[in-house]
C-alpha positions as CSV (number, residue, x, y, z in Angstrom):
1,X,-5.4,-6.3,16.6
2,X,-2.5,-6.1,19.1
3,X,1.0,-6.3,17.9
4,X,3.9,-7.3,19.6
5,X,6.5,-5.0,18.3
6,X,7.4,-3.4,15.3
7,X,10.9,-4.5,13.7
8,X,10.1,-4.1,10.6
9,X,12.4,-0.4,9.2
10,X,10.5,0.3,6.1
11,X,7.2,2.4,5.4
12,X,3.9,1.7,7.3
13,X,1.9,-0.2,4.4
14,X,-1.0,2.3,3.2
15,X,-4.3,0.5,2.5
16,X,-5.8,-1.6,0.1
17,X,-9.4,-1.3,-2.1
18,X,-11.1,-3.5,-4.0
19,X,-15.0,-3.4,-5.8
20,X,-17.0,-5.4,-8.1
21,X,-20.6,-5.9,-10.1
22,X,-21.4,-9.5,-10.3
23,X,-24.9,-10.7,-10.1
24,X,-25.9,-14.1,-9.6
25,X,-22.3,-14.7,-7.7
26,X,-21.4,-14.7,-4.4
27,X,-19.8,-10.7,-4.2
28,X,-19.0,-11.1,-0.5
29,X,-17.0,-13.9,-0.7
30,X,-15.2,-12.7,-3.9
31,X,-14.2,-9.4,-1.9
32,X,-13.3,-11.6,1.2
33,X,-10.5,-13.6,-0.8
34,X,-9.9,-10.3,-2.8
35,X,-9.1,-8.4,0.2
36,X,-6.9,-11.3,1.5
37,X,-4.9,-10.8,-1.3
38,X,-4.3,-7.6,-0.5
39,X,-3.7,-7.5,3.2
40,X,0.0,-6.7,3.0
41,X,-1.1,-3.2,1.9
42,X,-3.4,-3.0,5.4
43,X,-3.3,-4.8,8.3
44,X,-5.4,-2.6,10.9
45,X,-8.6,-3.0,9.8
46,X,-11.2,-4.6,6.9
47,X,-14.5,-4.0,5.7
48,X,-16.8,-5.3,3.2
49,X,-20.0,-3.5,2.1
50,X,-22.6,-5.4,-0.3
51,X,-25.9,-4.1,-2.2
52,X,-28.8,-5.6,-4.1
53,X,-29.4,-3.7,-7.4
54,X,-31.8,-0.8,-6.0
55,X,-30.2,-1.6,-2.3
56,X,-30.0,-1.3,0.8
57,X,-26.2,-0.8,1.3
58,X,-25.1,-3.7,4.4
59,X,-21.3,-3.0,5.7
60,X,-19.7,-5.0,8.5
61,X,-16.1,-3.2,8.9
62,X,-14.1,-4.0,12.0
63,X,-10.2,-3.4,13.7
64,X,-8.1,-6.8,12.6
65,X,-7.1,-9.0,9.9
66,X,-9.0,-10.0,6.9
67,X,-9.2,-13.9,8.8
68,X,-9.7,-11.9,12.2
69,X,-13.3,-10.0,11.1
70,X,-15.0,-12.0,8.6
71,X,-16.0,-15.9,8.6
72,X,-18.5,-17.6,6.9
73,X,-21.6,-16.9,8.5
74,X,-20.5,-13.1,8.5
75,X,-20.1,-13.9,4.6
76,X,-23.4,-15.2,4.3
77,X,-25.4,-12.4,6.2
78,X,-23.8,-9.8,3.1
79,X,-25.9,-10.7,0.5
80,X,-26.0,-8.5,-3.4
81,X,-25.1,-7.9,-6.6
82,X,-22.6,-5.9,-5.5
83,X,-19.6,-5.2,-3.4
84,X,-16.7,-2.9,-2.3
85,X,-13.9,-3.8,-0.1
86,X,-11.0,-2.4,2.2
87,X,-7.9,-3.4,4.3
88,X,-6.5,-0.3,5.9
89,X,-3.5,1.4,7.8
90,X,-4.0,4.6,9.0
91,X,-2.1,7.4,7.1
92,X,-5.0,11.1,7.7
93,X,-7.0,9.9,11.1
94,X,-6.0,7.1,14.0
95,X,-6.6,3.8,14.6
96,X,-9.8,3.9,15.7
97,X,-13.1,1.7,14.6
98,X,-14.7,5.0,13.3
99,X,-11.9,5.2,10.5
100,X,-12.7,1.6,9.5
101,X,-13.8,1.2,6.0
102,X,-16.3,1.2,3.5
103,X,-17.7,4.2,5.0
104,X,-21.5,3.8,4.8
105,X,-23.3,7.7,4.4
106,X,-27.1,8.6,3.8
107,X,-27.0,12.6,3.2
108,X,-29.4,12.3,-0.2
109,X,-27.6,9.6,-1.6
110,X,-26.9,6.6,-0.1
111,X,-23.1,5.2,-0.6
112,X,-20.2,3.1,0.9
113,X,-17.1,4.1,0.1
114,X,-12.8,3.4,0.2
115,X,-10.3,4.6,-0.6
116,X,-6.5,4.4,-1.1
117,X,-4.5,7.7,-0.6
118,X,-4.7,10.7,1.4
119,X,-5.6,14.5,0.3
120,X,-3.9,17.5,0.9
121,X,-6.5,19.7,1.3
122,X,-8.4,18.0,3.3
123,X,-8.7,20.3,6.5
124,X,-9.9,22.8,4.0
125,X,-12.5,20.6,2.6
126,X,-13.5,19.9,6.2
127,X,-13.8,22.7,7.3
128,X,-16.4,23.7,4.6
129,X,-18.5,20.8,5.6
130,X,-18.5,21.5,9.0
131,X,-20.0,25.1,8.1
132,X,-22.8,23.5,6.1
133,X,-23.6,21.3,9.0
134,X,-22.4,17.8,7.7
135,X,-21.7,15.4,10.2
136,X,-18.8,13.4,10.6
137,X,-18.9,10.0,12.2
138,X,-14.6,9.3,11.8
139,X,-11.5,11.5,11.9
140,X,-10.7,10.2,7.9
141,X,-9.9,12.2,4.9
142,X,-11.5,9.5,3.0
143,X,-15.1,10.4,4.9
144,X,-14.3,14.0,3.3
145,X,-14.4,12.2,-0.2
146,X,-17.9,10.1,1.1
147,X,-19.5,13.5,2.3
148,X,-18.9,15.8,-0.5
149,X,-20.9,13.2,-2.6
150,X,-23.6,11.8,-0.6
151,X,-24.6,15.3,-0.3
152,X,-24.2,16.3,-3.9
153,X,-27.2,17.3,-5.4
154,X,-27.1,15.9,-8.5
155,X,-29.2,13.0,-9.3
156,X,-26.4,10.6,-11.3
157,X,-23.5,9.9,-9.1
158,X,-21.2,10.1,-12.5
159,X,-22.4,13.7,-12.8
160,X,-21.7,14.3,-9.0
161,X,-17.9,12.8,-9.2
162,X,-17.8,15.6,-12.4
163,X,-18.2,18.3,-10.1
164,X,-16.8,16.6,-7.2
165,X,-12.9,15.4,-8.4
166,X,-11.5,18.2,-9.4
167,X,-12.2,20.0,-5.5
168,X,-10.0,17.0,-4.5
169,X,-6.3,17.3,-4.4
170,X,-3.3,14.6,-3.8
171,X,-3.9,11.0,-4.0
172,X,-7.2,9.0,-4.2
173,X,-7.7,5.6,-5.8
174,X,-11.3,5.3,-4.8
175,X,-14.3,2.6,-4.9
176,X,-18.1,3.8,-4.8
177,X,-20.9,1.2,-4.2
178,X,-24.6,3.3,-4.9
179,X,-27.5,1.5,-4.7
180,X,-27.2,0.8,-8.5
181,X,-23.7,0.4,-9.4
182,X,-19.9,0.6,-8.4
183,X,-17.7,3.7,-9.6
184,X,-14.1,3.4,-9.3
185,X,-12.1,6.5,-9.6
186,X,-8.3,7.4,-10.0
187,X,-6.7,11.1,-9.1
188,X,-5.4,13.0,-12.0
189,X,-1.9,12.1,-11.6
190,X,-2.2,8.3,-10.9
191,X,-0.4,8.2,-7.6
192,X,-1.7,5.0,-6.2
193,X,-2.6,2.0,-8.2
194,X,-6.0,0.9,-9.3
195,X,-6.9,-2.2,-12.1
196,X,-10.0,-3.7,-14.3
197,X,-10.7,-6.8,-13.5
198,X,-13.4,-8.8,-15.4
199,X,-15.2,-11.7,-13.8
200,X,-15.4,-14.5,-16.3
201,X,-18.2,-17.3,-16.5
202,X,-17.4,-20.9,-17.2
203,X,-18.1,-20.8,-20.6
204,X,-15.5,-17.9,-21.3
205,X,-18.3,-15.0,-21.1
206,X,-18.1,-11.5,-19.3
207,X,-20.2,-12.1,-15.9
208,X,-19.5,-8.5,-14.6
209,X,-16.5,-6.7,-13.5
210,X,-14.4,-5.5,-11.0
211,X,-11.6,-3.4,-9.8
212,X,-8.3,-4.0,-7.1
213,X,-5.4,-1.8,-6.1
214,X,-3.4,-4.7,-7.0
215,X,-3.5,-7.2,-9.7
216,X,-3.1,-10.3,-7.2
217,X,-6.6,-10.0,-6.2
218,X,-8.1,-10.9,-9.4
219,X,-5.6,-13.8,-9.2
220,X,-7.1,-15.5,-6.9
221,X,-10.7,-15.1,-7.3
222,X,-10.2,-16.0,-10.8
223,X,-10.7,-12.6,-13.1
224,X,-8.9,-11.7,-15.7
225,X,-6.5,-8.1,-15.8
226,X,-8.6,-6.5,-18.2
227,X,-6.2,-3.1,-17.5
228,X,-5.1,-0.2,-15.7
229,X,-7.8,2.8,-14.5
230,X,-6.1,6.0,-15.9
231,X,-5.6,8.7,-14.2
232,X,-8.1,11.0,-13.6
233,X,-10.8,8.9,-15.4
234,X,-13.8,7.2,-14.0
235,X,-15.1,3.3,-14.3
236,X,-18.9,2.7,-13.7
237,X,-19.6,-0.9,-12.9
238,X,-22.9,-1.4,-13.9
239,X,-26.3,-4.2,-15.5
240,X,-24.9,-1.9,-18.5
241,X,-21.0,-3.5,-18.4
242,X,-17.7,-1.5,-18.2
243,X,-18.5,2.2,-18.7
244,X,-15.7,4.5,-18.7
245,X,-15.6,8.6,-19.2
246,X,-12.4,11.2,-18.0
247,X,-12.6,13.7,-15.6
248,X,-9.4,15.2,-15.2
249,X,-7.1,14.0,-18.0
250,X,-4.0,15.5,-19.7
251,X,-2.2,16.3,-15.8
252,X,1.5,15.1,-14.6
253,X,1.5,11.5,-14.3
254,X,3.3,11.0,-11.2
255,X,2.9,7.0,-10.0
256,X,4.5,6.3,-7.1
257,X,7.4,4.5,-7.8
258,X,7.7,3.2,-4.2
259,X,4.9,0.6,-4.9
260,X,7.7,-1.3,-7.5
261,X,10.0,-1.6,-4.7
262,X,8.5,-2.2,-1.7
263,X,4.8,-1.8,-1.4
264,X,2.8,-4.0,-4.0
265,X,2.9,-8.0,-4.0
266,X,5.8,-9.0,-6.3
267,X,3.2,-11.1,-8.2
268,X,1.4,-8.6,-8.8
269,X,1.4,-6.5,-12.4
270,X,1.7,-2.4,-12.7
271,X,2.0,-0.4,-15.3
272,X,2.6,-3.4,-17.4
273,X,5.3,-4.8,-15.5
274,X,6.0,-7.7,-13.6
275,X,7.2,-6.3,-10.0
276,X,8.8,-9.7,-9.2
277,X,10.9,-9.1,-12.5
278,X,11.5,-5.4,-11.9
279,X,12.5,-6.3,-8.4
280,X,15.4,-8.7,-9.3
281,X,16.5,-6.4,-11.8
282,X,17.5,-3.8,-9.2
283,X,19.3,-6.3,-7.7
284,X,21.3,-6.9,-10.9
285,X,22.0,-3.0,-11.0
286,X,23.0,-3.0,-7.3
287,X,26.0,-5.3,-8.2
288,X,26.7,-3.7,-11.3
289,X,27.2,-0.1,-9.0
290,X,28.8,-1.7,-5.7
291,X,30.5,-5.2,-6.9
292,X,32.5,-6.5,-3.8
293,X,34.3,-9.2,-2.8
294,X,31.8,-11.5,-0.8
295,X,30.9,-15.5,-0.8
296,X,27.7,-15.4,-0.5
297,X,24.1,-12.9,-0.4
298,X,21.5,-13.3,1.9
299,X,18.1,-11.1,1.8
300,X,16.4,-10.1,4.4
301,X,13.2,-11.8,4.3
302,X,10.8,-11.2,2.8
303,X,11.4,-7.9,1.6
304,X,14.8,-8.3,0.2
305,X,14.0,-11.5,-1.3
306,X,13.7,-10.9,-5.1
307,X,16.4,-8.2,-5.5
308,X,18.6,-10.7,-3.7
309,X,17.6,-13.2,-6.5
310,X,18.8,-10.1,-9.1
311,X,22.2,-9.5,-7.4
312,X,23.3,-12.8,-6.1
313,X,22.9,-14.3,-10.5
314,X,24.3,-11.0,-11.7
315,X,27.9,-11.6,-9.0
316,X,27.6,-15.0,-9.7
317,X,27.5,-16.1,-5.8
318,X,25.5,-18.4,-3.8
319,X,22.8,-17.1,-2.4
320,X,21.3,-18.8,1.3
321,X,18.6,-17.9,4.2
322,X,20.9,-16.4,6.6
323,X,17.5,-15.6,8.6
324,X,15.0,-17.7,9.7
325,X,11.8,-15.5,9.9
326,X,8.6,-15.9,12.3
327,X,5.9,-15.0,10.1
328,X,3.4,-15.0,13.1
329,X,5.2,-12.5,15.6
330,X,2.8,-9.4,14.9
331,X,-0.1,-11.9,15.7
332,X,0.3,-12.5,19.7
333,X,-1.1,-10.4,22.3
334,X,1.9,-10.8,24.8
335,X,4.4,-8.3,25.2
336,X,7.8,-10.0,25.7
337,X,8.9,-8.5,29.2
338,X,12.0,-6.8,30.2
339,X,13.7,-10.4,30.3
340,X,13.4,-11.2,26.7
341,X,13.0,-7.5,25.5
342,X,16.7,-6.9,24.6
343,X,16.4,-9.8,22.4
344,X,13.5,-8.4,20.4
345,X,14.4,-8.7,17.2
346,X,15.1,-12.3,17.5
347,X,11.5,-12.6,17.7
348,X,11.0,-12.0,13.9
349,X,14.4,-12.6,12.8
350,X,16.9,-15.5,14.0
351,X,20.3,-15.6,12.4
352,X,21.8,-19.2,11.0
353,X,25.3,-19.2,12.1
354,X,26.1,-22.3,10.0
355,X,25.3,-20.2,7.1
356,X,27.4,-17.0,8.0
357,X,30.0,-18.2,10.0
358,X,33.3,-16.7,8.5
359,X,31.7,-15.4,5.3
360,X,31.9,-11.9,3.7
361,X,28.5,-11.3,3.2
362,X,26.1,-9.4,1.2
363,X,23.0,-8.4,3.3
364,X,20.3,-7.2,0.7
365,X,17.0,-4.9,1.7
366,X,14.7,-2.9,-0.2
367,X,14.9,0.1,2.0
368,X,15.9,1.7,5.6
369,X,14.3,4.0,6.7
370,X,14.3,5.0,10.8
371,X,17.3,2.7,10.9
372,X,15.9,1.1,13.8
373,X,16.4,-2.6,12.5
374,X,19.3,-2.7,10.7
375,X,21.9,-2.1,13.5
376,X,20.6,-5.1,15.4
377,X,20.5,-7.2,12.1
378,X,24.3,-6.8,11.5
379,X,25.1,-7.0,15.1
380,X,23.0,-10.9,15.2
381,X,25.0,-11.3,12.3
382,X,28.9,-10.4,13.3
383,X,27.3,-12.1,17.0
384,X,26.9,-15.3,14.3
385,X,30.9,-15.6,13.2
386,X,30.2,-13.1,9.9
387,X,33.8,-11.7,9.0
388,X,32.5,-9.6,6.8
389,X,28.7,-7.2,6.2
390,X,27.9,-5.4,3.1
391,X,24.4,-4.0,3.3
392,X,22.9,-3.1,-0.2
393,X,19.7,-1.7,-0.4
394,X,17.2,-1.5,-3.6
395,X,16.2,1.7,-3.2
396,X,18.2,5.2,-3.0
397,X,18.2,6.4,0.2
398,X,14.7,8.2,2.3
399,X,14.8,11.7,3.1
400,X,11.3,12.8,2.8
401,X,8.2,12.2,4.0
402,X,5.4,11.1,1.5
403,X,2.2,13.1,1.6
404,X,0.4,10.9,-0.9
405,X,-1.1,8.1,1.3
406,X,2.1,6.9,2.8
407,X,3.4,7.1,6.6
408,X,7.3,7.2,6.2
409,X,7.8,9.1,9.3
410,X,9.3,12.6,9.8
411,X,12.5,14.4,8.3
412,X,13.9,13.8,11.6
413,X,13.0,10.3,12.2
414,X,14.8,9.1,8.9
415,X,18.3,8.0,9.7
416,X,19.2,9.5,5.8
417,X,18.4,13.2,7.1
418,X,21.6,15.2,6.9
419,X,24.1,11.9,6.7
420,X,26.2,10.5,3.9
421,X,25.7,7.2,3.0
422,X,29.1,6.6,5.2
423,X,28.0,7.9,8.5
424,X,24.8,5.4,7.6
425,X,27.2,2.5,7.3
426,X,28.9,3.4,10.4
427,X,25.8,3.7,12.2
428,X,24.6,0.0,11.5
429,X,27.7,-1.1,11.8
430,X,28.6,-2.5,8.2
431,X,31.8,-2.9,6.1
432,X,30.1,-1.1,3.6
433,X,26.8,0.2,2.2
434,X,25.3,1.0,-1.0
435,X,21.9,2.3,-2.1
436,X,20.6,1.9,-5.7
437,X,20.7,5.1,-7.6
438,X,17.2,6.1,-8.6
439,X,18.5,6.0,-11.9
440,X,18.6,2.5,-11.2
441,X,15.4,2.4,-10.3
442,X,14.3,3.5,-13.3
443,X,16.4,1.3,-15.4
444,X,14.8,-1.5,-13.7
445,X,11.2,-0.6,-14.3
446,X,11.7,0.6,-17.9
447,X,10.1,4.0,-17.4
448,X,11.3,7.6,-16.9
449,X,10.8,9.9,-14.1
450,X,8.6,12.3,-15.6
451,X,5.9,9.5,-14.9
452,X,6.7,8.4,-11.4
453,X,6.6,10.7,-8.2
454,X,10.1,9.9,-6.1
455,X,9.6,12.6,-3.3
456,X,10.7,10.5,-0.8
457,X,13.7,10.2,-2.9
458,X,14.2,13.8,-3.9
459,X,12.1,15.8,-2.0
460,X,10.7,16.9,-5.8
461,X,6.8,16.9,-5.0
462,X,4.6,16.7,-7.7
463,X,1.1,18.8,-6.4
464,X,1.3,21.8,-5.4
465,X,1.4,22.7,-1.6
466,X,2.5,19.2,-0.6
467,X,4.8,20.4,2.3
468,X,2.5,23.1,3.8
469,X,0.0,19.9,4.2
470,X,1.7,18.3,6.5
471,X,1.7,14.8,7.4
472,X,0.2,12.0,9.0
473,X,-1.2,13.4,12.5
474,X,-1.2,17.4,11.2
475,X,-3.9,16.0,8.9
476,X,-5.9,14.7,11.8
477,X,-9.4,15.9,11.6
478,X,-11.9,16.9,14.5
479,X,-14.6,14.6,14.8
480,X,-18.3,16.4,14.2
481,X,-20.5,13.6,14.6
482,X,-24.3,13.7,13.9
């Protein structure tokens, strides 16, 4: 899928998994509308792969939009009892049709897999599969993951993830289709989300189950939140039910604490909290640590949206669109031209002057990161009569990369890299500028750092040899194919 340009200043979304056991319904479908719920966290590519009990594994995966790959005769030729899904941006290998997922492998066992996160040892990993002479088809972490089991020896695939897990280090929330059941698997530290689901007959009655990196999927085809995977345990989907057995317990929980501010639907539910709730709640905090004298907030849709909500009820001031978005502009195929280039960012964003003319506004956000966007934002808006621009942001500010499944650019590239929050505000061009203390973060989603990883935030890593793994392209792998 081509994209016109890129305005939007926060992290590259990650990807987004989803699996299920349901005989006698339509699994295909079910992980369609599944993964449609989840295509904020992906947008480059999709894939579903389906199984009969006893197999064969089919998998149609394909560069594009949930909409864009799949329609209803594609549906139809994915027959099962079975099912495991993925919507994808690349964070270890490029965005290429190899990297697509499920990944399909026959190396002893026969398995599809995806997966949500990104290892940190994975040239290491690699690089003992290449000297046992196992092919590669994709330049993907996750294929490491796929490879290491398919060529396990061991005849149950829950005694091959025993031995197989705790090789892997840094983040993996993981699906597994066999030809007789679907594992799902979190890492030892819970970095990236992963949820029960249970698919529920007419009558009330368990008709299988199923498991989403996001809570919103099982929305909408209906399940029920049954609960979170733990860390370091293993789910087995199975004619037997919900089986569950750890692997790795008793390690650092570290969830990402990003996913409450920016990267998960705000519908959706983690760690037993609603994120549209916690989200509004940081707005709240925001005023209570920059209160200023404004007449109305205005979020930067859609992202700024619900903390908005939070800060706009906690000042007591009105809060308006001062934006008028174009949810299609990542859709076309046509670049705009020198002509209409230096009015880029009216393509996704066009300011309401009726709304801001001679206001003191607050401009809310959930996070900047290259600082790319935000200078043109306030310069539409001051263009639009504003008298006055007070950016607050819902998140403290980025000065690390993530190593965990996240591309969040280089050191470098971030515009919080060795400024003060001043210089930031001079450099977009605001009357002022406040970021939400991470303790405000926490205060919002009722939980304590020693559960969360904030790197990004503090640079405090939770593994182990996160910084010597480098990030997004260092992890790219060669390609060894069969």
């Amino acid at each position: 899928m081509a994209q016109l340009l890129d305005h939007r200043d926060g992290p590259r979304d990650e990807c987004g998994v989803f699996g299920i056991y349901a005989p006698g319904h339509d699994v295909a479908r079910l992980s369609y509308f599944a993964l449609y719920a989840l295509q904020h966290r992906g947008q480059e590519s999709a894939g579903i792969a389906t199984a009969p009990q006893g197999g064969p594994i089919l998998a149609v995966r394909e560069q594009g939009l949930v909409s864009q790959v799949f329609d209803d005769h594609m549906l139809r030729s994915l027959p099962g009892d079975m099912a495991i899904g993925h919507v994808r941006y690349s964070t270890t290998g490029s965005s290429e049709w190899e990297n697509a997922q499920p990944i399909v492998r026959d190396d002893g066992r026969s398995l599809a897999l995806a997966h949500n996160g990104n290892l940190i040892n994975a040239v290491e990993l690699h690089t003992e599969l290449r000297g046992r002479d196992v092919p590669f088809r994709s330049t993907s972490d996750s294929e490491i993951i796929a490879a290491l089991l398919s060529t396990h020896p061991a005849e149950r695939i829950e005694d091959a993830l025993t031995e197989t897990l705790p090789r892997l280090h840094g983040a993996f929330s993981t699906v597994v289709m066999t030809d007789e059941c679907v594992v799902a698997f979190r890492d030892p530290h819970g970095l990236r989300p992963l949820s029960i689901g249970r698919v529920v007959a007419p009558d009330g009655s368990t008709d299988g189950y199923c498991v989403a990196s996001e809570t919103c999927a099982f929305d909408l085809i209906g399940a029920e939140h049954v609960r979170d995977v733990e860390p370091g345990e293993v789910v087995t989907l199975s004619e037997r039910g919900l089986e569950s057995f750890p692997v790795m317990p008793d390690r650092r929980r570290a969830f990402c604490v990003f996913e409450y501010i920016y990267f998960a639907r705000p519908d959706s539910r983690m760690n037993g909290t609603v994120l549209q709730v916690a989200r509004a709640k940081m707005g709240e905090i925001l005023w209570e640590e920059a209160p200023v004298d404004a007449d109305v907030v205005i979020p930067i849709p859609d992202s700024g949206n619900a903390a908005a909500r939070g800060l706009a009820r906690a000042a007591g001031l009105p809060q308006d669109d001062g934006f008028i978005k174009n949810r299609y502009v990542a859709r076309t195929f046509i670049q705009p031209g020198q002509e209409l280039r230096r009015n880029g960012l009216r393509l996704k964003f066009n300011p309401l002057p009726e709304v801001v003319e001679g206001k003191r506004l607050i401009v809310v956000d959930d996070s900047i990161v290259r600082g790319n966007t935000m200078p043109g934002i306030v310069k539409m808006l001051r263009d639009s009569g504003a008298a006055e621009i007070h950016v607050r942001i819902s998140s403290p500010p980025i000065k690390h990369p993530c190593h965990y499944g996240i591309d969040m650019s280089t050191r470098e590239e971030m515009v919080a890299h060795n400024r003060t929050v001043d210089e930031i505000c001079t450099e977009i061009g605001a009357d002022s500028l406040h970021y939400l203390s991470l303790a405000g973060v926490y205060k919002a989603v009722g939980s304590g750092r020693g559960e969360h990883c904030d790197a990004c935030f503090s640079g405090d890593y939770p593994l182990e040899h996160s910084e010597s793994a480098g990030g997004k392209h260092s992890l790219e792998l060669p390609l060894v194919r069969a």
